[in-house]
Residue, then its C-alpha position, 0 to 999 in steps of 0.5 A: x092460503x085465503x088469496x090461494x083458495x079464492x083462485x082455485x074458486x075461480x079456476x073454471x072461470x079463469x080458464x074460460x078466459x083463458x080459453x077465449x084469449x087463446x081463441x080470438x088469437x088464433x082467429x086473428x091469426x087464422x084471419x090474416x093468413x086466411x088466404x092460407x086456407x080459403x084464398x090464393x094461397x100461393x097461387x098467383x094466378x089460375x089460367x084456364x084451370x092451371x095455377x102459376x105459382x108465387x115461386x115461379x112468379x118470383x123467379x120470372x120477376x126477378x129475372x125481368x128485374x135484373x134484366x132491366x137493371x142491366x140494361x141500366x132502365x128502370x120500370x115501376x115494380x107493379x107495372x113490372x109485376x103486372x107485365x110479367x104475369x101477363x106475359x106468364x098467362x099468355x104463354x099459358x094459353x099460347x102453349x095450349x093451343x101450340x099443344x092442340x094444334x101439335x105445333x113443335x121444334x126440332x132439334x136441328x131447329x133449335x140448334x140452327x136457330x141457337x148456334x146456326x150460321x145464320x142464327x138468330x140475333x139476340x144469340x149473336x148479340x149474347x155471344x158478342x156481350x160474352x166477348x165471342x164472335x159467334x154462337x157456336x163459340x160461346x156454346x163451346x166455352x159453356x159446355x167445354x170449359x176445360x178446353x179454354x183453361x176456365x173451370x166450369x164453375x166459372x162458365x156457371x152463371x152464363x150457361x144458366x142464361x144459355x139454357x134460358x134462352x134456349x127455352x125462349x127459343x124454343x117458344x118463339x120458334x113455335x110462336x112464329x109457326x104459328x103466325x106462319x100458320x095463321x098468315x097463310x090461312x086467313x088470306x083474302x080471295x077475289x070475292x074478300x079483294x072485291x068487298x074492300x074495293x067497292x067499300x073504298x071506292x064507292x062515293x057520291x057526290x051530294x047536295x045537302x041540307x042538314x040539322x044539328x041537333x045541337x041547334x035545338x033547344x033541349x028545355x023543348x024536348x022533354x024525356x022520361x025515365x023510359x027514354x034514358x031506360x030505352x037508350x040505356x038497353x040499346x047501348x048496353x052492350x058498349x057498358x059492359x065492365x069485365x072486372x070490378x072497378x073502384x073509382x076513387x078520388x084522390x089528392x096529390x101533394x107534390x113533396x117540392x121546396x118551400x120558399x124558405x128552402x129556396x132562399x136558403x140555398x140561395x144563401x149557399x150558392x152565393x158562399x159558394x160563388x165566393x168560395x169559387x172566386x179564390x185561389x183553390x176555392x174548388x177544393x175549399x167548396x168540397x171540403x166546406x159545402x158537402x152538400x154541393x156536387x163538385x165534376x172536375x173534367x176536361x172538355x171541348x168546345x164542341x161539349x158545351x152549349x153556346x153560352x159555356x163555349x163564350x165563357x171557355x173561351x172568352x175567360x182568363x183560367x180562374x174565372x167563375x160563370x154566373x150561377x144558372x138554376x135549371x129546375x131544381x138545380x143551381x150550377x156554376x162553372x170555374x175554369x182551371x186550366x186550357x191546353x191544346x192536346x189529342x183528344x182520340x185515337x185509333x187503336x187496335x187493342x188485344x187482351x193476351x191470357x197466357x204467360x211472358x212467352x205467350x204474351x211475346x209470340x202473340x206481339x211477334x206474330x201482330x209485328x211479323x205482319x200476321x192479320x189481327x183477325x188471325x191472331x185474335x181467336x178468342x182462345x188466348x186473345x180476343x180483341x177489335x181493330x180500329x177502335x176509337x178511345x177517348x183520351x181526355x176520359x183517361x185518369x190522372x193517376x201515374x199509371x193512367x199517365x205512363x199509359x197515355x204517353x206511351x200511346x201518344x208516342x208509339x210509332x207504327x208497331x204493336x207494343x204492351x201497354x200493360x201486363x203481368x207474368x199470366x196476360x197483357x193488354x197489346x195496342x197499336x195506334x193506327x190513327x190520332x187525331x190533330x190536337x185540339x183546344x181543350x178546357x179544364x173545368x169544375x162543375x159545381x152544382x147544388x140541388x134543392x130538396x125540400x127541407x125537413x120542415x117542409x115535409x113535416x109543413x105538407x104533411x100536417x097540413x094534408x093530415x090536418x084536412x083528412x082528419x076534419x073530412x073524413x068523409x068521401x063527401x066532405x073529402x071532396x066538396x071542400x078541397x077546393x077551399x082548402x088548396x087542394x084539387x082532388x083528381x078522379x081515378x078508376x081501377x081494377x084489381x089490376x090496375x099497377x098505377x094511380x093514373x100513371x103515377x109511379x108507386x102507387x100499388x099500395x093505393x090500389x089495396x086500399x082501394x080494394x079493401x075500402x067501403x064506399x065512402x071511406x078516407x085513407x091514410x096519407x100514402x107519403x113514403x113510396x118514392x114518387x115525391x107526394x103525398x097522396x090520400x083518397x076516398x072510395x067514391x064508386x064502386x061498380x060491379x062485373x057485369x054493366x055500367x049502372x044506368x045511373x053512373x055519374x059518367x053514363x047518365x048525361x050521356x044516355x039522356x044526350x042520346x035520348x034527347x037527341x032521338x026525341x029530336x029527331x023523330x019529331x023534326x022528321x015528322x014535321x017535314x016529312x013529306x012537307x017539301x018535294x025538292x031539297x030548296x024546300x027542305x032546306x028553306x023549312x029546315x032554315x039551313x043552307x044546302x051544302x052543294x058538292x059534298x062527297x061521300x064514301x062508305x069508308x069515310x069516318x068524318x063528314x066535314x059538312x056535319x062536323x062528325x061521324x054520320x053513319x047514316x049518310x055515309x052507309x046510304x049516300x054511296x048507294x043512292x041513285x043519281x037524281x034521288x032525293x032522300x030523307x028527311x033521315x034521322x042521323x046520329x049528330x042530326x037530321x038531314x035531307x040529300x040529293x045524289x048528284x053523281x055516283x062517283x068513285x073515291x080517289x082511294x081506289x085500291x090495287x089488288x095487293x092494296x085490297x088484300x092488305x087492308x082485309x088483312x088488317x081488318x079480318x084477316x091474319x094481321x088482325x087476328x095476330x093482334x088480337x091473338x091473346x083476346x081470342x085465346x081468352x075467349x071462354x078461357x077463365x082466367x083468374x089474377x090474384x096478384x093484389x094479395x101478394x102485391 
């Protein structure tokens, strides 16, 4: 009763604490999914005030995704996240300027485009992958499946994809109207022709003298923070930075075998090469050494490289190639058996749906002498003429056995190479080859991996490092002396990879959520065969480069430097010398004779870079002038004209016309279509929340 009256005594302060546990739990929780609240929430990203959904975004990825895999490519998640969200924002705003400018499809648009007889390609090739000659055969099928025999849940998972496309059609008819529209506005008229002409064929011909600013000495030319100030506030438009961005620097660990392992993989190719060397050693090899790849298969000599087609045929059947490392990869080779056969045939194949009587009036009718293309309607049977099969790809089961000497001696007609009471498979033979020498081979390869203990070796060692360096300086001043080299990266929100390395999504997270100055934990299990761990160097902020960033500074005082240079070597000359001789001689250079220059022109060779000084005053000066000293980019430099020439590129009308279409016109705007779209659109990726 005393420990019970003491509690109750307590009870206000118990239930404060109570209370607070309760709170901070709810306030963790609340904090994890605060997003919930105050953040994205479920939107992945807002396009001028419209928001796209995770839901809608999942779906689209999982469609991009299965269409990938069928395609049997493989893209990297976050790129492939990143290309469909993009893909997702631009037909957003493509779809409201379609909407602004009233830009729309028809019915009898879309259905000529979709089943039309001249619709378009990836309808034919869809239907062609469904096994239908045409469009308009497979839509039939999808929308009436009693009328082939198939139940519509069966036609179900295509007609999704036909539904599909017929949406993606319907936008892309409308993209193309809209090119068409843009194609058609922004045309070049005589005046535009002219510009582009005279631009490309102005030039002239000049003698010149010229001082690299490189060839003088820098200690010479001091320059003050209002130097670099000044170049910095002129460049400044080229610094603008879009989004915030985080460089980090980064250590890579390849995850590769060790010497040990290699050794010890040796050890197995060797007992192996043994093995190999014996009677039945093929089988001796899969049932001992599983870790080894055992290929057995028939080839040609036309299979193989020159050093294998030695070995087939040069070899007595048993015989062993001497074991060769391709990278990773140690293979050898054991010849079974040679043996002159066919290896390809000619055939026309037909797949009959239908009963015992069906199947008979099908293979009487082919036999009668009735076209093929007649006979495979696709209702009942579908098939293709002159197909080339590869005989030495057919099994060596009984029934893969009985179905090849049936083909090898069927004569002229057609014959069922195999069926049941509800179809059958129907081929004639139009054409086989003369036999051919052919080899029986088993391919024994074994791949060497990284043992565990090399993992574990590689990871404690780089764990070791950021555990004693956890710090950014620290992090990156002794990598050197440690084996490691650390590798600058610079990213955004949106960045996918780490410098194009494969899954390194997870990195960027970090990134993002990081203080200047922080060292991350070892990313080792995302499947791209490294270890990686960085620190935050830098982060820079929407708007400009800082004046001061590592990678700016040198540059601002190279250019700052540079028009110090300038404007004293032209105040010493000026007027100092009244041909170029004279010039040349106080500037201690050599004059440059016959140096043609156009206003196109993007290199000097004489000035070994872009001047665009010279070539934006020389095409346009008299012949005879003298001009400079001038103040280039690269140098300073003092010409005489010459000749007025014309450049050898002179342009016909349809040349003029094409290239104002790719510098202002439609061509250029379609390519920059999506920019200009943006342009004072919002448009907002909230992609690194969810991924």
């Amino acid at each position: 009763m005393a420990a019970l009256e003491k509690i109750r005594s307590k009870s206000v302060m118990l239930l404060i604490v109570i209370g607070v546990a309760l709170l901070a739990f709810i306030i963790g929780d609340f904090l994890n999914s605060g997003r919930s609240f105050f953040g994205t929430g479920t939107t992945v990203a807002v396009v001028d005030g419209t928001k796209i959904s995770i839901t809608d975004f999942q779906r689209r990825y999982e469609e991009a995704n299965q269409r990938m895999q069928q395609s049997q490519q493989k893209m990297d998640g976050a790129v492939m996240q990143s290309y469909v969200l993009q893909e997702m924002v631009d037909e957003h705003l493509l779809g409201e300027e379609l909407d602004a400018l009233a830009i729309n499809v028809t019915d009898a648009e879309l259905t000529e485009a979709m089943t039309g007889a001249h619709a378009n390609p990836q309808m034919v090739q869809f239907a062609n992958q469904m096994g239908m000659e045409t469009p308009a055969q497979l839509h039939d099928l999808i929308f009436n499946p009693g009328k082939y025999g198939v139940s519509a849940e069966q036609v179900q998972p295509v007609r999704a994809q036909w539904l599909q496309l017929e949406k993606d059609m319907e936008r892309t008819l409308r993209y193309q109207k809209l090119s068409f529209l843009l194609s058609g506005a922004l045309q070049a008229n005589d005046l535009d022709k002219a510009a582009v002409s005279s631009e490309m064929a102005n030039a002239a011909k000049v003698n010149i003298a010229y001082v690299p600013y490189s060839t003088l000495e820098d200690k010479d030319y001091e320059i003050s923070e209002a130097d670099v100030k000044a170049c910095y506030d002129k460049e400044k438009s080229f610094l603008k930075v879009d989004q915030e961005t985080r460089r980090i620097k980064y250590i890579a660990v390849d995850i590769i075998p060790s010497a040990a392992d290699k050794e010890r993989a040796l050890k197995q190719v060797y007992r192996a090469d043994s093995l190999l060397h014996t009677e039945g050693g093929v089988d001796a090899v899969r049932n001992t050494l599983p870790e080894f790849a055992v290929e057995q298969r028939w080839v040609l000599a036309s299979d193989v490289d020159d050093q294998m087609k030695s070995f087939l045929k040069e070899s007595a059947i048993g015989a062993v190639s001497a074991a060769k490392m391709t990278g990773d990869v140690h293979s050898m080779t054991k010849l079974l058996a040679k043996k002159n056969d066919i290896d390809s045939i000619n055939v026309n194949m037909l797949q009959v749906n239908g009963n015992k009587a069906v199947q008979d009036s099908i293979l009487n009718l082919l036999n009668s002498g009735k076209a093929f293309a007649e006979v495979a309607d696709n209702k009942v049977a579908g098939g293709q003429e002159n197909v080339w099969m590869n005989m030495m790809g057919m099994g060596s089961d009984a029934k893969s056995v009985e179905a090849k000497a049936k083909i090898l001696g069927a004569g002229e007609d057609y014959f069922v190479i195999d069926g049941n009471d509800n179809a059958a498979l129907i081929y004639k033979v139009n054409k086989k080859v003369a036999p051919k020498q052919m080899f029986e081979i088993a391919e024994v390869s074994l791949t060497v991996y990284p043992s565990d203990e090399t993992i574990n070796s590689l990871h404690d060692g780089l764990q070791n490092y950021i555990s004693t360096n956890n710090t950014g300086k620290a992090f990156v001043e002794n990598a050197i002396a440690a084996g490691y080299q650390p590798v600058l990266a610079e990213l955004t929100e949106e960045t996918p990879q780490v410098n194009r390395i494969e899954n390194t999504r997870k990195l960027v997270q970090w990134a993002f959520g990081a203080t200047k100055g922080d060292v991350s934990s070892i990313f080792d299990k995302e499947d791209n065969g490294k270890m990686i761990a960085a620190t935050l160097d830098e982060v820079i902020e929407e708007g400009y480069m800082p004046m001061n960033d590592a990678s700016i500074r040198p540059v601002l005082e190279s250019k700052a430097r540079n028009s110090k240079k300038g404007d004293a070597l032209v105040a010493k000359l000026e007027g100092k010398a009244n041909d170029l001789k004279g010039y040349a001689t106080l500037m201690n250079v050599p004059v440059d004779t016959a140096v043609v220059v156009s206003f196109s022109q993007d290199f000097v060779p004489t000035v070994r870079g872009i001047e665009p000084m010279l070539t934006a005053k020389a095409p346009y000066s008299k012949q005879g002038e003298l001009v400079g000293p001038v103040k280039g980019e690269q140098g300073v430099f003092v010409y005489e004209v010459v000749a007025n020439d014309k450049s050898a590129s002179t342009l016909t009308p349809q040349q003029a016309a094409e290239r104002y279409s790719m510098m202002f016109g439609s061509n250029s705007v379609s390519q920059h279509l999506m920019d200009i779209l943006k342009n004072n659109k919002s448009v907002e990726n909230n992609l690194i929340d969810f991924y």
